[in-house]
N, C-alpha and C positions, 0 to 999 in steps of 0.2 A: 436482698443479699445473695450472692451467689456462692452455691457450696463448695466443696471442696472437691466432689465427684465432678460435678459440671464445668468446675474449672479447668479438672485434669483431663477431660473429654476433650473439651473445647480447644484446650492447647495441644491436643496430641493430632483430633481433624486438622489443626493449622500448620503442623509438623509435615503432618502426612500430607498438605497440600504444597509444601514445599520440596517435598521430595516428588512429586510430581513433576514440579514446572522443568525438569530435567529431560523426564521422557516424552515430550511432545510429540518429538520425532519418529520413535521406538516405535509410536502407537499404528504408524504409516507405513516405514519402512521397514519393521521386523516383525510385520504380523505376516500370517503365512498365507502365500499366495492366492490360493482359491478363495480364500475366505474374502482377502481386500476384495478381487472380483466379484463375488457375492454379494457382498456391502457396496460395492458400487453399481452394480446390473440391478440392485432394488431399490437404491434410489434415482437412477435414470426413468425406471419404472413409475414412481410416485410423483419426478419432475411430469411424467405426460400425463398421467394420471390428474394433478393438480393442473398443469399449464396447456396441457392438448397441443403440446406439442413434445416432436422429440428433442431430448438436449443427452449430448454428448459429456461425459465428465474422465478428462484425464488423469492419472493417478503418474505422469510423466514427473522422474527425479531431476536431480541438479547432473549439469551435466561436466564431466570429469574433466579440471585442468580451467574450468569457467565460473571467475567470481566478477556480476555483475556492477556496473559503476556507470554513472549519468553526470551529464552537464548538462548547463543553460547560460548560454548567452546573453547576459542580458545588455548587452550592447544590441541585439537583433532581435529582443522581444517586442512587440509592439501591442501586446494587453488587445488583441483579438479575440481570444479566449475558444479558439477553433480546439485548443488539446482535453479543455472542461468537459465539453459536449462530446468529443471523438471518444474520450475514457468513458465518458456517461454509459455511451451507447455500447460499447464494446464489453464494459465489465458488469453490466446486466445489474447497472444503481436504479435506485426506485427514484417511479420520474414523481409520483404524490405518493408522500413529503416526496422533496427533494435532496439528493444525497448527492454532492459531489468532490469527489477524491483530491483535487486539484482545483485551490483559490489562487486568483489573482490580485493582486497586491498593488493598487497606484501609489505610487512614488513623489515628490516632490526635487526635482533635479537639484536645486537649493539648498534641500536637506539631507538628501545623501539616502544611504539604506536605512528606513529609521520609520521601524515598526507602528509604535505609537502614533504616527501621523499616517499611516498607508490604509488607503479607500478601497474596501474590498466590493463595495459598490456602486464603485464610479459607473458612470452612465453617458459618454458625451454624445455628441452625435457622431462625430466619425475616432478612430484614433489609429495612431497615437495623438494625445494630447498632448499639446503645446507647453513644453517644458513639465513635462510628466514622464517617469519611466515604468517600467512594469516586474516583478517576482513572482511567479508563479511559487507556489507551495503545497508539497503533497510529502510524504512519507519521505524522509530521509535516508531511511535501509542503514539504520544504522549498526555498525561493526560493533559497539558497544549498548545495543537497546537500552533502557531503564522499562520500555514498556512487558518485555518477556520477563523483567527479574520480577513483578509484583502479581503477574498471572496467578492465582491456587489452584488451579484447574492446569496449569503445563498447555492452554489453548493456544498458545500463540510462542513463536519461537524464531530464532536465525537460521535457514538454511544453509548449506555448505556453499551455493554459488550466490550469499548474501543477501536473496531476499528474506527478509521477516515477513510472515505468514501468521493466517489463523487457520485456527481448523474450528469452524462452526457448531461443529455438532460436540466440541467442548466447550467452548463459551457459553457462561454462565449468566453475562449482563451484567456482573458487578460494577463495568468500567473501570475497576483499578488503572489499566493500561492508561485509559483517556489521561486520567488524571494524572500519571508517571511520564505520557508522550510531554516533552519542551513545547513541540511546533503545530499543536493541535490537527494532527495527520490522522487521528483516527474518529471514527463516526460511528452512533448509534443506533440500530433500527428501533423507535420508539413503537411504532406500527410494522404489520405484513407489508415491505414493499410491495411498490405496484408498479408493473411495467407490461403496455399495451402485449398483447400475443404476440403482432406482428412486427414489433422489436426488439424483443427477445433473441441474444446472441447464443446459438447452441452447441458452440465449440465453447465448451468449457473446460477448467482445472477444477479438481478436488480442494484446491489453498487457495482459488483464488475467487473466477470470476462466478462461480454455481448458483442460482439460484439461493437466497439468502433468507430466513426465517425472523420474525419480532424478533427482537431482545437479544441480540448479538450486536459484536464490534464488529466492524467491515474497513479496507485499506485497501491504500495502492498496492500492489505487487509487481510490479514492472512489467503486466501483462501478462506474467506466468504462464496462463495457455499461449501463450505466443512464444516469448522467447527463448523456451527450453527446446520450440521448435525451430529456434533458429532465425526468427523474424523477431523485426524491430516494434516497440510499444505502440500502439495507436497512438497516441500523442506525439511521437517521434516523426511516424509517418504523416501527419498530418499538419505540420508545422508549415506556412506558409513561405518563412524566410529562414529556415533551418537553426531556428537557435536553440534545436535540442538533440542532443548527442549521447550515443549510448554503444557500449561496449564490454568488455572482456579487458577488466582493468589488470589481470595477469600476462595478457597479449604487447609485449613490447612493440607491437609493429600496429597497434590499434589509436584510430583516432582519438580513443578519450585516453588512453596513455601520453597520448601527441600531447593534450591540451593542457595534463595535471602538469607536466614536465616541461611546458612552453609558454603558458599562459597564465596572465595574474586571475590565479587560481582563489574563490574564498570560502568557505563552511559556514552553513549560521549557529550560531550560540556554541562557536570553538570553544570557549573557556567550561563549558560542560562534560569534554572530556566524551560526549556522545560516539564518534569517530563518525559521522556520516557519508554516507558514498554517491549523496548525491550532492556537486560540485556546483557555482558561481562560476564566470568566467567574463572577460569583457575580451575580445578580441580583436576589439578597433579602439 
């Protein structure tokens, strides 16, 4: 039986973990400047220490007048699967187990977009398959998350230039998020990733690509150490027939504004109310 003291505890911890999931941000961006430096020059420290190697960690914000937005073609996907591997490599996923941010999705041309029948382990010999098409799927950055309202810990939150982020070193492992994410975008470190020395990417972000710990959630982020630099997602750049598109969806003179406003544009699981900002497009 549980008392009446332990009930009041228990519901006031849940209180206070709700009032949390508010300041995720605060914890980043209104702490005082030497101190974040501090906190990040001693874990650059413990990255060489533990990886013997040096890794760079950027504490770079959203930048002003810039909320990001993504497309895909899938009239020009051809389930290559070149953007899986480029994201692998670039956001520093542990290669045993295997973590990867971006599945791809076989299609049956016959049956349209229709989940329930899509092979995320198709294998042919060459492709595209012969009346097969392909969906990529990773984080949606959605405008409306469900995964940041169930955090207790305030670890994971929307940025102002619309990526949703964690921040690791509050993530608890509960997985609440996993199981709030619709599109199965988020992943758990069950074990210490493991990724050889010599592939180890050492331009890193604080939210994004860092060196990653057991028992946290991990996600796409549009690259984050990339794009707040102003460069396009590994996956974007490495697309052999360009069917991925990314931009400054406030930019009226921007290709992914071109595309929302020109092209039969689609969302998956609209009826959820998600607002997702990352777009479908067929443009042939």
């Amino acid at each position: 039986m549980v008392s009446r003291r332990l009930f009041t505890q228990t519901a006031a911890g849940a209180a206070a973990g709700m009032i949390l999931t508010a300041c995720g941000p605060k914890r980043l961006y209104e702490a005082p400047k030497d101190q974040l430096k501090a906190r990040i020059a001693e874990m650059e420290r413990k990255y060489k220490e533990q990886l013997g190697k040096e890794i760079e960690v950027s504490d770079a914000g959203p930048i002003p007048g810039v909320h990001f937005a993504y497309a895909l073609d899938l009239s020009r996907c051809i389930g290559c699967r070149r953007c899986v591997y480029a994201c692998v490599d670039e956001n520093n996923q542990s290669r045993d187990p295997q973590i990867q941010w971006i599945r791809v999705f076989e299609m049956e041309k016959e049956k349209g977009v229709d989940f329930s029948h899509a092979d995320p382990y198709y294998n042919p010999a060459a492709v595209p398959e012969e009346g097969h098409f392909y969906i990529p799927v990773a984080c949606q950055q959605c405008e409306n998350p469900p995964c940041t309202k169930v955090c207790p810990t305030g670890a994971t939150w929307a940025e102002k230039d619309g990526i949703v982020v964690v921040d690791y070193d509050w993530c608890i492992g509960c997985r609440y998020c996993m199981a709030a994410c619709p599109y199965g975008a988020r992943h758990f470190n069950w074990t210490q990733p493991s990724i050889p020395e010599n592939e180890i990417n050492p331009d890193t972000h604080y939210l994004g690509n860092r060196p990653r710990p057991k028992g946290v959630v991990e996600k796409c982020t549009f690259c984050i150490q990339r794009t707040r630099q102003g460069r396009y997602p590994a996956c974007v750049e490495v697309c052999p027939v360009g069917a991925r598109k990314f931009g400054n969806i406030l930019d009226a003179d921007s290709e992914i504004r071109y595309i929302i406003e020109h092209k039969r544009v689609l969302v998956l699981k609209e009826e959820l109310n998600t607002v997702p900002r990352f777009f479908y497009f067929y443009a042939t």
